[in-house]
C-alpha positions in Angstrom: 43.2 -13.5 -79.0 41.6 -14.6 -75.6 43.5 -14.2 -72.4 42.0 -17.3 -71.0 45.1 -19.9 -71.7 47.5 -17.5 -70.5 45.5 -16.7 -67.3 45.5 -20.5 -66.7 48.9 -21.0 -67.2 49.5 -18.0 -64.7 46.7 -20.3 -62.1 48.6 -23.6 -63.0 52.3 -22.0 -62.1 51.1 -20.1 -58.6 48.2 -22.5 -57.4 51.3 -25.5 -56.7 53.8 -23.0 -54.7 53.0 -20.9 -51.4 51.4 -17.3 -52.2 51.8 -14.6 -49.2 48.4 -14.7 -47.8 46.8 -11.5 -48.4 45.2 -11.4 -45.1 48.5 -11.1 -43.7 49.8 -8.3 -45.9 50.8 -4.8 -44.2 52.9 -1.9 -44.8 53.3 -1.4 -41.0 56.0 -4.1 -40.2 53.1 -5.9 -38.3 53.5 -9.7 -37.6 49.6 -10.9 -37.9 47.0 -13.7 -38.4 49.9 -16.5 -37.8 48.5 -18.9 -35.1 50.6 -20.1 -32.0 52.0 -23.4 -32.4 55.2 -25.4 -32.2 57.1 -26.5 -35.0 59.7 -28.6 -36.0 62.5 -28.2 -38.7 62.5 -31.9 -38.7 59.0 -32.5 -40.4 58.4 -31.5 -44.0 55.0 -29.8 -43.5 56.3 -27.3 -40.4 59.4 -26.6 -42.6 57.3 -25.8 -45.7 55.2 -23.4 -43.3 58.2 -21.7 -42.2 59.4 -21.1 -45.3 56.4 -19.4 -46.2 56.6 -17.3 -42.6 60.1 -16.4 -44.3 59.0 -14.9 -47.3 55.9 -13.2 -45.8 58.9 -11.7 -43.5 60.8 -10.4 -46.3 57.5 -9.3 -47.9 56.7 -7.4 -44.9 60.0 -5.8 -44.6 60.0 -4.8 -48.2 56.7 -2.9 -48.1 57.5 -1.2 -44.7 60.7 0.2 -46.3 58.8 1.0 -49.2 56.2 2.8 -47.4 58.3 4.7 -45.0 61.8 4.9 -47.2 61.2 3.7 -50.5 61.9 7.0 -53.0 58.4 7.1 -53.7 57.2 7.6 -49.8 58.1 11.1 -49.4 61.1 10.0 -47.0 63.6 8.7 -48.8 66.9 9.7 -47.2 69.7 7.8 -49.4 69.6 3.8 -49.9 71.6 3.3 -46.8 68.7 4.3 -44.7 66.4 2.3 -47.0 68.3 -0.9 -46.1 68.8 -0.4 -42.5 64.5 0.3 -42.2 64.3 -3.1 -44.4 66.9 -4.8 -42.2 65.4 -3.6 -38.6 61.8 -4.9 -39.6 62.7 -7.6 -40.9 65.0 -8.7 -37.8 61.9 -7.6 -35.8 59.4 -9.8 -37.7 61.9 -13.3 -38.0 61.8 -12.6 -34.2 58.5 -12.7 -33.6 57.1 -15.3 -36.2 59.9 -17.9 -34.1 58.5 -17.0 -31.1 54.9 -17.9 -32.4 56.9 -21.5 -33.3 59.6 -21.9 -30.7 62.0 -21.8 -33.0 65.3 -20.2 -33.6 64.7 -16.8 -35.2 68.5 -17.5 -37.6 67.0 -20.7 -38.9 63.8 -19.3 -40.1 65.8 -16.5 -41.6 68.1 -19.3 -43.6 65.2 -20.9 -45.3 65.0 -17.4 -47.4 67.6 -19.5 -49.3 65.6 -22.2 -50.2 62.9 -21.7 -53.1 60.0 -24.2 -53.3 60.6 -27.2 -56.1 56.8 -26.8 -56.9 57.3 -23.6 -58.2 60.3 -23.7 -60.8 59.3 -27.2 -61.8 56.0 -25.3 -62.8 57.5 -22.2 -64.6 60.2 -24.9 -66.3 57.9 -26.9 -67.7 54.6 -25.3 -68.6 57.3 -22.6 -70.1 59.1 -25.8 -72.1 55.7 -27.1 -73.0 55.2 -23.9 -74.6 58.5 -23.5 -76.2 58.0 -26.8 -78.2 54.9 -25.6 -79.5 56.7 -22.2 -81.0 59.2 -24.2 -81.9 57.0 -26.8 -83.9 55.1 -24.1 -85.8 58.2 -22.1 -86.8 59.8 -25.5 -87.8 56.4 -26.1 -90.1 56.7 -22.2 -91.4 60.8 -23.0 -92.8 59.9 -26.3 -94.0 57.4 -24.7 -96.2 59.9 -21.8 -97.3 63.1 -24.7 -97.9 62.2 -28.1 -99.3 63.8 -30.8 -97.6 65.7 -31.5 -100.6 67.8 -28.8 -100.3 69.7 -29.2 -97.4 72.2 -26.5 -96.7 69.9 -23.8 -97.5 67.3 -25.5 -94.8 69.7 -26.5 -92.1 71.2 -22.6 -92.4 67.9 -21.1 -91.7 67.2 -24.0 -89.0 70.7 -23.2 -87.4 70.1 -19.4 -87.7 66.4 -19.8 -85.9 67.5 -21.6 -83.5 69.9 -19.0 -81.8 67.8 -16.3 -82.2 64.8 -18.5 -81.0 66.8 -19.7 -77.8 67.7 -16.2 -76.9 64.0 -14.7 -77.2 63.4 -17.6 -75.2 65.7 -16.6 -72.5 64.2 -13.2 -72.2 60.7 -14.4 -72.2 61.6 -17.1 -69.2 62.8 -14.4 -67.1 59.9 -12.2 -67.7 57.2 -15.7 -67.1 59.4 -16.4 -64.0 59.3 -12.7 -62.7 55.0 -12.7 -63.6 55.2 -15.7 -60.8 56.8 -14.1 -58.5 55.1 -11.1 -58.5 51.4 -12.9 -58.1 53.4 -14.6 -55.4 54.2 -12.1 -53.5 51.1 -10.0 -54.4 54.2 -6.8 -55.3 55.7 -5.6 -58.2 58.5 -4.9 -56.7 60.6 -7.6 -56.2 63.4 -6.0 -55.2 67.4 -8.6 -54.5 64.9 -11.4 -54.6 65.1 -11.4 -58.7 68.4 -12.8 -57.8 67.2 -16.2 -56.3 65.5 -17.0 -59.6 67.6 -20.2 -60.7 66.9 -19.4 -64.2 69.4 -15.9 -64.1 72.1 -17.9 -62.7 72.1 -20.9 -65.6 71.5 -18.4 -68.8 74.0 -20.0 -71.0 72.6 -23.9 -69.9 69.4 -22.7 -71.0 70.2 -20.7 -74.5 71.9 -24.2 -75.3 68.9 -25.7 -74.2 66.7 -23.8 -75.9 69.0 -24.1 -79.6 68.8 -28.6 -79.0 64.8 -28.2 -78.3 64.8 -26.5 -81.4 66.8 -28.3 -84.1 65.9 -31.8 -82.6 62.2 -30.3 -83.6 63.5 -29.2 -86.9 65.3 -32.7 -87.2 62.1 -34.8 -86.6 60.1 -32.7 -88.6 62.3 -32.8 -91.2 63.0 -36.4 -91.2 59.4 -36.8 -91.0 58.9 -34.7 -94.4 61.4 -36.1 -96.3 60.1 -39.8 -95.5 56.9 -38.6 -96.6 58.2 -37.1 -100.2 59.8 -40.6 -100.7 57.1 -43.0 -100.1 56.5 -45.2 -103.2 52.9 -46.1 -103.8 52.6 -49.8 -105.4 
């Protein structure tokens, strides 16, 4: 099996939300290669910029705690210290990328909140687009197994599918969502920021979800077949 379809689902889902530039990646709590200019909160394009000054912050701050902390940097002394090393950088960075803007530093900070539409609308549907396809070719694999004149025996294994489909479902979105966000940020470690993924906030919206995608596949494809057993040819 080729990696190439996956590799450009992967491209499709990062090339339409910001990245941290790589040029601007350190482990040395450095604020670099951000040009001087003002900015204003009130236009769209300087807010998206600051959000993306935000999250290279938080990068930052992550991989300077890492580096000099983290339990692999051979000076970890106790979580504590971990999060006040994260904390100080990252206080030190929001304070210098809204000096470079002549903004306040708090408001950059509070954009760490917001997570760019292009992004989940990305993972949501080239993940749903995906999801009906599975769900299609299992539907065509049951209908093959149970006639469509049996009924109970066919909606049982479409019922029983479609909860164990949904859940595998769940767990594969979080680890698709996760894959983003790690090419994102250009780190594994993604640290409190798995919690800002919508998708673990919503799961039982989206195992629901998942189960209706499913049988109303099943119930097309099943109409479909049975329409097609009971044609009359004249």
């Amino acid at each position: 099996m080729t990696r190439r379809p996956f590799l450009l689902l992967l491209l499709a889902a990062v090339s339409v939300g910001d990245c941290v530039a790589r040029s601007r990646v350190n482990a040395s709590c450095e604020w670099t290669n951000d040009a001087a200019a003002p900015l204003d909160f009130q236009r769209a394009a300087d807010v998206r910029h600051l959000m993306n000054d935000a999250m290279t912050v938080e990068e930052l701050a992550i991989r300077y705690a890492d580096a000099t902390r983290g339990r692999r940097s051979g000076h970890f002394a106790g979580w504590d210290e971990y999060e006040s090393t994260r904390e100080r950088c990252m206080t030190s960075l929001f304070d210098a990328a809204a000096g470079m803007h002549g903004v306040n530093a708090r408001q950059v900070r509070d954009l760490l909140g917001r997570r760019p539409l292009a992004v989940d609308l990305s993972v949501v549907l080239l993940f749903g687009a995906l999801y009906v396809v599975v769900s299609h070719a299992i539907v065509v694999g049951i209908l093959r197994r149970f006639p469509v004149d049996e009924p109970a025996p066919l909606a049982i294994a479409f019922v029983a599918v479609a909860l164990v489909l949904s859940a595998c479902g769940v767990l594969v979105l979080g680890l698709w969502a996760g894959l983003i966000e790690m090419v994102r940020f250009g780190n594994a470690h993604l640290s409190y920021r798995v919690d800002r993924l919508p998708w673990n906030h919503h799961v039982v919206a989206l195992l629901a979800a998942g189960a209706v995608v499913f049988l109303t596949t099943a119930a097309v494809r099943a109409a479909a077949s049975w329409a097609s057993r009971n044609v009359r040819v004249y």
